[in-house]
ZAFILUM-324344 format. One record per atom (N, C-alpha, C): residue in one letter; y, x, z; atom name; residue number from 0. Coordinates in pm, 1 decimal, always signed. Layout:
// ZAFILUM-324344
<code=A; north=Y; east=X; up=Z; site=CA; pos=NUM>
...
// end
This chain:
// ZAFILUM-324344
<code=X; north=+608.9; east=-777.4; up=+700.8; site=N; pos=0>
<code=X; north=+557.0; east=-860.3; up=+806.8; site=CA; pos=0>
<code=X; north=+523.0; east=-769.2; up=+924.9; site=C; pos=0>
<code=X; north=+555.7; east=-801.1; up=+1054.9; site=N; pos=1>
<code=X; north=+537.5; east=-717.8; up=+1150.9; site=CA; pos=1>
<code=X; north=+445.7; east=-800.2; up=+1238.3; site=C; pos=1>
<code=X; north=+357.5; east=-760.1; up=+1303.9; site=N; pos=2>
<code=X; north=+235.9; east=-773.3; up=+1352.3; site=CA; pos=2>
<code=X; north=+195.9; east=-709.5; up=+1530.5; site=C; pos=2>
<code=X; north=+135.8; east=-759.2; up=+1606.0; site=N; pos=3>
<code=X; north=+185.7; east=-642.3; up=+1764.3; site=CA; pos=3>
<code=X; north=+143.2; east=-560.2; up=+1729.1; site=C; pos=3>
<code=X; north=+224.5; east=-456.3; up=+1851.0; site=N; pos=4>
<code=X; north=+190.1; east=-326.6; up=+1858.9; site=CA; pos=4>
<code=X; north=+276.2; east=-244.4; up=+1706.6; site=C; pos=4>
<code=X; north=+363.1; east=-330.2; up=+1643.5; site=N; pos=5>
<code=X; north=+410.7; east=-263.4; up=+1542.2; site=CA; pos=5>
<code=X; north=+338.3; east=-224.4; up=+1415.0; site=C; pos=5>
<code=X; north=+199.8; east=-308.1; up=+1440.7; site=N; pos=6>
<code=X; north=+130.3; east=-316.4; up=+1272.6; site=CA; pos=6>
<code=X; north=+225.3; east=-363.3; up=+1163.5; site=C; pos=6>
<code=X; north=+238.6; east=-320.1; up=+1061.2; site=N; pos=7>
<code=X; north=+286.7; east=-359.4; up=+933.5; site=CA; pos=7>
<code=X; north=+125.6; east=-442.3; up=+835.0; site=C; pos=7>
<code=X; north=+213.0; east=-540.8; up=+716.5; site=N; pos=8>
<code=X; north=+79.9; east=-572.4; up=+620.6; site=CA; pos=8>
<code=X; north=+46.4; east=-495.2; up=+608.6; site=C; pos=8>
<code=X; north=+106.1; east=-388.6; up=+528.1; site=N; pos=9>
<code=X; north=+48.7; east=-204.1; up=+466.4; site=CA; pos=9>
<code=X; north=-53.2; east=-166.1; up=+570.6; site=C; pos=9>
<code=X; north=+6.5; east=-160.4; up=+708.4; site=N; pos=10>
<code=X; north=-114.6; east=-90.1; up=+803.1; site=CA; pos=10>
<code=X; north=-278.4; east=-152.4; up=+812.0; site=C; pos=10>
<code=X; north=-268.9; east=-273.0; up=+783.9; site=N; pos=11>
<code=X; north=-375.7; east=-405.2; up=+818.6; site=CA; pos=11>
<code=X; north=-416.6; east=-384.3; up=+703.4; site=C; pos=11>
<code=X; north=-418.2; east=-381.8; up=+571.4; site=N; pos=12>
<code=X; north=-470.7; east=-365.2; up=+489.8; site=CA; pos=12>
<code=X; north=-505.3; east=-239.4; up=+462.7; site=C; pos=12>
<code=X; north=-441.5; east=-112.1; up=+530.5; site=N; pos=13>
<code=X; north=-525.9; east=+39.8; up=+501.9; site=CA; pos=13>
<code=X; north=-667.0; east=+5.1; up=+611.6; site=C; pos=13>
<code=X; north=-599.0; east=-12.5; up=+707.6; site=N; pos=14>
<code=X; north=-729.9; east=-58.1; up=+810.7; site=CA; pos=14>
<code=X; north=-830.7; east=-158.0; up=+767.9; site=C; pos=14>
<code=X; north=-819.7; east=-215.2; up=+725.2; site=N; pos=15>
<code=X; north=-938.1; east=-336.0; up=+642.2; site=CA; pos=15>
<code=X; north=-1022.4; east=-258.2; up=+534.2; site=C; pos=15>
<code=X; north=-932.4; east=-217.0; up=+444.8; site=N; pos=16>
<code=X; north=-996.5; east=-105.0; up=+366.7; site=CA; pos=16>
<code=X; north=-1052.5; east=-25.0; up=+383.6; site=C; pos=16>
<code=X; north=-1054.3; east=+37.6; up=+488.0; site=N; pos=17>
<code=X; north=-1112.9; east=+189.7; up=+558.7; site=CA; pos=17>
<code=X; north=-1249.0; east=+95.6; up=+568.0; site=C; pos=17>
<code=X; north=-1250.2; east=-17.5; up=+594.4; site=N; pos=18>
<code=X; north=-1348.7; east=-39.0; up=+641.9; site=CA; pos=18>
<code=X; north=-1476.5; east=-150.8; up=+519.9; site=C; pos=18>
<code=X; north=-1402.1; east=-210.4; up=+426.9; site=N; pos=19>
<code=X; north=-1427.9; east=-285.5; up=+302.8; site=CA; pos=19>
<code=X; north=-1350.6; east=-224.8; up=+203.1; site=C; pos=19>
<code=X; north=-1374.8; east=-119.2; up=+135.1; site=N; pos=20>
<code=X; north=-1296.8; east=-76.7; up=+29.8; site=CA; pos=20>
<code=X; north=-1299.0; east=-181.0; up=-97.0; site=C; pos=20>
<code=X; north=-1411.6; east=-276.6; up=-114.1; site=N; pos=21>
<code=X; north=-1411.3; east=-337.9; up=-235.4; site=CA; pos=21>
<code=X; north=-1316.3; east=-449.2; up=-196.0; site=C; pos=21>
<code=X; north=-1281.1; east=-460.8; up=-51.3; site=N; pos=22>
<code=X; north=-1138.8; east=-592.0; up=-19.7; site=CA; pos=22>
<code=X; north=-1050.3; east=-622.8; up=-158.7; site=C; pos=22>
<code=X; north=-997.0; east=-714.0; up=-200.1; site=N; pos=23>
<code=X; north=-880.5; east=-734.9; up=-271.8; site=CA; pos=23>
<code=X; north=-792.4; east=-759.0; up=-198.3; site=C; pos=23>
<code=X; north=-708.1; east=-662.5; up=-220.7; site=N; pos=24>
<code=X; north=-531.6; east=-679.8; up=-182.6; site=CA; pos=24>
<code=X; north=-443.2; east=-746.6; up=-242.6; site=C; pos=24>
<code=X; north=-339.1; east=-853.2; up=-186.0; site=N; pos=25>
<code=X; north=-212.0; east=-878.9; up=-298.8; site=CA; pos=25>
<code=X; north=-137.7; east=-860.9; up=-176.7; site=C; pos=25>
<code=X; north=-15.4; east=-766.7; up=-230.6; site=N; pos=26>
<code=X; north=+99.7; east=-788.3; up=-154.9; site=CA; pos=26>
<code=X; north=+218.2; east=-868.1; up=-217.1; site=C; pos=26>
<code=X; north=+299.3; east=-937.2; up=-88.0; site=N; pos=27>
<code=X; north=+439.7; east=-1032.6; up=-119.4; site=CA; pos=27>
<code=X; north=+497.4; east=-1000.7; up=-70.0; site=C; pos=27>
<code=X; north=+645.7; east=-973.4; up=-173.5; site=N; pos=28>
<code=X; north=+748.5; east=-958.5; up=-54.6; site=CA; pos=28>
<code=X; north=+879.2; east=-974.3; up=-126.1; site=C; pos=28>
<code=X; north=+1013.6; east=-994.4; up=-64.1; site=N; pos=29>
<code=X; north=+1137.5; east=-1020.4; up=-92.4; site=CA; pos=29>
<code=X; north=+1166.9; east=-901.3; up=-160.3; site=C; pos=29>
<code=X; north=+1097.7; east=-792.8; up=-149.4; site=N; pos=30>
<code=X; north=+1176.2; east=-683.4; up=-176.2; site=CA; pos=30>
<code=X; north=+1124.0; east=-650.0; up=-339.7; site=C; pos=30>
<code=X; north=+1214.4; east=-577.0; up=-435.4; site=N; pos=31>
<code=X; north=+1111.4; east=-533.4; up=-542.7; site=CA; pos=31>
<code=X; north=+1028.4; east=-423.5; up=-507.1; site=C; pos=31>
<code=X; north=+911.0; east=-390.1; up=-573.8; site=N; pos=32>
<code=X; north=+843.3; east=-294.1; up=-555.9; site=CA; pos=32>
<code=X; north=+843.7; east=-153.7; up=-559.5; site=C; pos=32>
<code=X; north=+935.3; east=-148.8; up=-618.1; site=N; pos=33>
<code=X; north=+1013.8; east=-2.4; up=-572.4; site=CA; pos=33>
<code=X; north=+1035.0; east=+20.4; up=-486.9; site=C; pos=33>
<code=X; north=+1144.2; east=-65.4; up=-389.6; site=N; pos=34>
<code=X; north=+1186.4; east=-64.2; up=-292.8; site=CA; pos=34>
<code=X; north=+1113.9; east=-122.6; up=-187.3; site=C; pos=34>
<code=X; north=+994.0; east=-132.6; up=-200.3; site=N; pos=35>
<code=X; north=+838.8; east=-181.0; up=-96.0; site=CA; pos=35>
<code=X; north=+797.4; east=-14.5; up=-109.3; site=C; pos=35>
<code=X; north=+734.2; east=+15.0; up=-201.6; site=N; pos=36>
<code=X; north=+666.3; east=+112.0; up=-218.4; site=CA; pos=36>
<code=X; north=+738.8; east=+222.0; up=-123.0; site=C; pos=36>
<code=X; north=+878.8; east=+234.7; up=-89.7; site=N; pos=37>
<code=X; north=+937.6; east=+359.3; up=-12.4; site=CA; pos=37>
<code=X; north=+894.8; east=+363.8; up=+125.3; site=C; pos=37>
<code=X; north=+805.7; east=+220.0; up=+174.9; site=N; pos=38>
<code=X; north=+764.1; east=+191.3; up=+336.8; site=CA; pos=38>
<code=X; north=+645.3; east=+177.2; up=+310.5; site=C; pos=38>
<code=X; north=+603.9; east=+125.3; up=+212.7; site=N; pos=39>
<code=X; north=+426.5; east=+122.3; up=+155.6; site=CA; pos=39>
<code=X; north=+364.4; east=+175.3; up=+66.4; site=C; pos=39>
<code=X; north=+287.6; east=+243.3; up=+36.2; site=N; pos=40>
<code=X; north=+303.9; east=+311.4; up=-79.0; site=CA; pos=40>
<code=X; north=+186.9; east=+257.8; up=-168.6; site=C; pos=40>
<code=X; north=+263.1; east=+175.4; up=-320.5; site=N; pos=41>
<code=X; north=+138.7; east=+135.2; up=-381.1; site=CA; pos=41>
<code=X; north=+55.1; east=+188.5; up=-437.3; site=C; pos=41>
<code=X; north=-91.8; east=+146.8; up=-428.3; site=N; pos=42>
<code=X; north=-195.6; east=+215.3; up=-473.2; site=CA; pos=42>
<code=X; north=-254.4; east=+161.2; up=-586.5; site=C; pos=42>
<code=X; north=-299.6; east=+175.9; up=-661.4; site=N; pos=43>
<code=X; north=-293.8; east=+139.8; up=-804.3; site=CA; pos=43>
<code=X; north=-408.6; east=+11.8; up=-801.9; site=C; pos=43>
<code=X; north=-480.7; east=+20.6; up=-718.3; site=N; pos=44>
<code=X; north=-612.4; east=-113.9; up=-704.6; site=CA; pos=44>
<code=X; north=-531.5; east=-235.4; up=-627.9; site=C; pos=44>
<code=X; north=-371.5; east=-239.4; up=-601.1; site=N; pos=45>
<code=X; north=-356.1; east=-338.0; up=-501.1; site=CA; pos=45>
<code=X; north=-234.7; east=-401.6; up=-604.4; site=C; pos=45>
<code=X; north=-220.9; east=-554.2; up=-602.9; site=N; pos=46>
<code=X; north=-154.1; east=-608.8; up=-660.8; site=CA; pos=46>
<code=X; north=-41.5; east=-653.6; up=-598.3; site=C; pos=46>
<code=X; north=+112.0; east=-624.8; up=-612.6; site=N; pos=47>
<code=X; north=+211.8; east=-680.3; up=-596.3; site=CA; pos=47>
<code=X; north=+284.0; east=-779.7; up=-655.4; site=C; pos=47>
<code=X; north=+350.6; east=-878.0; up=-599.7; site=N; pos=48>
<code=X; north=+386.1; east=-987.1; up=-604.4; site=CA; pos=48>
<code=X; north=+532.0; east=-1036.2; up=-567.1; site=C; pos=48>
<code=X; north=+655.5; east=-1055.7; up=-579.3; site=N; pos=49>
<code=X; north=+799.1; east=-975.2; up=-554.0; site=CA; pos=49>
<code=X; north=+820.4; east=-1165.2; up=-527.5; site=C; pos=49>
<code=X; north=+897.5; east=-1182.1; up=-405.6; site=N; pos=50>
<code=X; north=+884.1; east=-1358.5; up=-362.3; site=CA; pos=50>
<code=X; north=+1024.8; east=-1373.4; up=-448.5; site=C; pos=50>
<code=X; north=+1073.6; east=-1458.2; up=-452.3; site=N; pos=51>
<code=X; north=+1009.8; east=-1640.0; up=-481.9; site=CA; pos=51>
<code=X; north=+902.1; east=-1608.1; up=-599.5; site=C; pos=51>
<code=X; north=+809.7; east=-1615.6; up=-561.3; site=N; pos=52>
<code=X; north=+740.8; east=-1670.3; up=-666.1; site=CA; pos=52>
<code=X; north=+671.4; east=-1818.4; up=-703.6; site=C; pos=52>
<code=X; north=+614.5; east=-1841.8; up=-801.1; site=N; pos=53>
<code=X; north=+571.3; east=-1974.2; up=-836.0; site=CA; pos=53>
<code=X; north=+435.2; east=-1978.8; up=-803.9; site=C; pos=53>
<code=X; north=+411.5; east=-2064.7; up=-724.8; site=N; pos=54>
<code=X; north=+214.1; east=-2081.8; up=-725.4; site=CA; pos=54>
<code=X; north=+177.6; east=-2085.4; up=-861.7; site=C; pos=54>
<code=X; north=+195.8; east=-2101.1; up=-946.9; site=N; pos=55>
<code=X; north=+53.0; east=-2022.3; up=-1044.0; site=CA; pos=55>
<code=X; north=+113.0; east=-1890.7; up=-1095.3; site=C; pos=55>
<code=X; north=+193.9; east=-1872.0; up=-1044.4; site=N; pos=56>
<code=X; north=+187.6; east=-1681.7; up=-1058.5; site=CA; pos=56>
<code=X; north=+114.8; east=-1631.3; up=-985.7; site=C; pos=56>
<code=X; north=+164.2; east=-1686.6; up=-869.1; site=N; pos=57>
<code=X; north=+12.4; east=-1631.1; up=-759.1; site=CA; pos=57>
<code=X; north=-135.2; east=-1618.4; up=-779.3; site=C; pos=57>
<code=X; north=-196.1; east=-1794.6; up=-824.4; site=N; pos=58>
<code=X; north=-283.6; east=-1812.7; up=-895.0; site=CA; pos=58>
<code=X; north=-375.4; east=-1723.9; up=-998.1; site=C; pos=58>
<code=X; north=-282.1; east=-1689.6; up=-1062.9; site=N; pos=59>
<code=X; north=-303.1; east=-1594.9; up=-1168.4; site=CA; pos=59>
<code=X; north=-318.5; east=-1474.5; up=-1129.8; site=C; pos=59>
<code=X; north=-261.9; east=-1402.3; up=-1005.5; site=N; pos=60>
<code=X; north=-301.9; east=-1258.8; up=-984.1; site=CA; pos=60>
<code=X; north=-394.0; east=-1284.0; up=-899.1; site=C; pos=60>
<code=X; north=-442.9; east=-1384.9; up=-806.7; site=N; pos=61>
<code=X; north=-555.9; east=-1399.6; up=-771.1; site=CA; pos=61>
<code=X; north=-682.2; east=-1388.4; up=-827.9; site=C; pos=61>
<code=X; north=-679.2; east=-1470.0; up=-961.3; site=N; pos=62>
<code=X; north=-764.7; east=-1465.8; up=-1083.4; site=CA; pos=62>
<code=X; north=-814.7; east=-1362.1; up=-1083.8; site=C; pos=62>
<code=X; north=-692.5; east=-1290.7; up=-1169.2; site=N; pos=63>
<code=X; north=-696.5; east=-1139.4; up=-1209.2; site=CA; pos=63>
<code=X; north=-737.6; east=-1034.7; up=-1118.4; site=C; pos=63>
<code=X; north=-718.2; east=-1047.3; up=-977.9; site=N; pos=64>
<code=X; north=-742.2; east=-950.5; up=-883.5; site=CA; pos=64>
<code=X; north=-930.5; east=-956.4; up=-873.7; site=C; pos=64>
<code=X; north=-947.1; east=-1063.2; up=-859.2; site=N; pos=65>
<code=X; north=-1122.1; east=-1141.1; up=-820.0; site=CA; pos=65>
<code=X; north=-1205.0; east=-1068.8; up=-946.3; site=C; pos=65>
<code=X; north=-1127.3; east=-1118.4; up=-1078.1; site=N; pos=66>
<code=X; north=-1203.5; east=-1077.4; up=-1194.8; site=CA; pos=66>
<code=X; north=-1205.2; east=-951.5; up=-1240.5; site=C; pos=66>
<code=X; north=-1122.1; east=-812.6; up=-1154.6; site=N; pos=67>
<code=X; north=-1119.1; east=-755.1; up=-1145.3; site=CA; pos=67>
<code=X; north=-1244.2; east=-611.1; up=-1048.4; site=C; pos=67>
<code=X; north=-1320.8; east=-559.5; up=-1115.2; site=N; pos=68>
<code=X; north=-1422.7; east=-441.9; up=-1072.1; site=CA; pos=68>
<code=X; north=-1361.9; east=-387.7; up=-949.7; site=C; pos=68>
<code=X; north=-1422.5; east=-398.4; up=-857.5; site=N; pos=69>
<code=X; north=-1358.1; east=-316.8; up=-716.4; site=CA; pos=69>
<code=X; north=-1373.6; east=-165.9; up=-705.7; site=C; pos=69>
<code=X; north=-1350.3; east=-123.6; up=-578.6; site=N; pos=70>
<code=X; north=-1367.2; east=+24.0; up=-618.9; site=CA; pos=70>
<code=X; north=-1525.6; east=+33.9; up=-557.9; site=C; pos=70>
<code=X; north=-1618.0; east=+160.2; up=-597.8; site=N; pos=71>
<code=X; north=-1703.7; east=+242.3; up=-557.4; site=CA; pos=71>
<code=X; north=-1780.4; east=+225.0; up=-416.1; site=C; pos=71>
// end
């Protein structure tokens, strides 16, 4: 997703973070995560999500992300 000024999601969410580290992240995208990770690089607290997906897949990593201990 491109954003002005040439923000990426990745950038908006390091920047959010810098500033709320306990934020929950999910990223979506067409691409698999391999091939995300070579422009974004995943960090092990952020959840990926590879599109089409089904709303309660989503659902479910939402769950999981919320019920999940944030960082420090």
């Amino acid at each position: 997703m491109m954003m002005p000024e040439g923000m990426t999601g990745h950038d908006l969410a390091e920047k959010i973070l810098a500033d709320e580290p306990k934020l929950k992240v999910i990223y979506t995208s067409g691409y698999s995560a391999n091939v995300f990770a070579k422009d974004a690089p995943l960090r092990p607290d952020i959840a990926f999500l590879q599109k089409p997906y089904q709303p309660h897949k989503l659902a479910r990593l939402v769950r999981e992300s919320l019920d999940t201990a944030g960082a420090p």
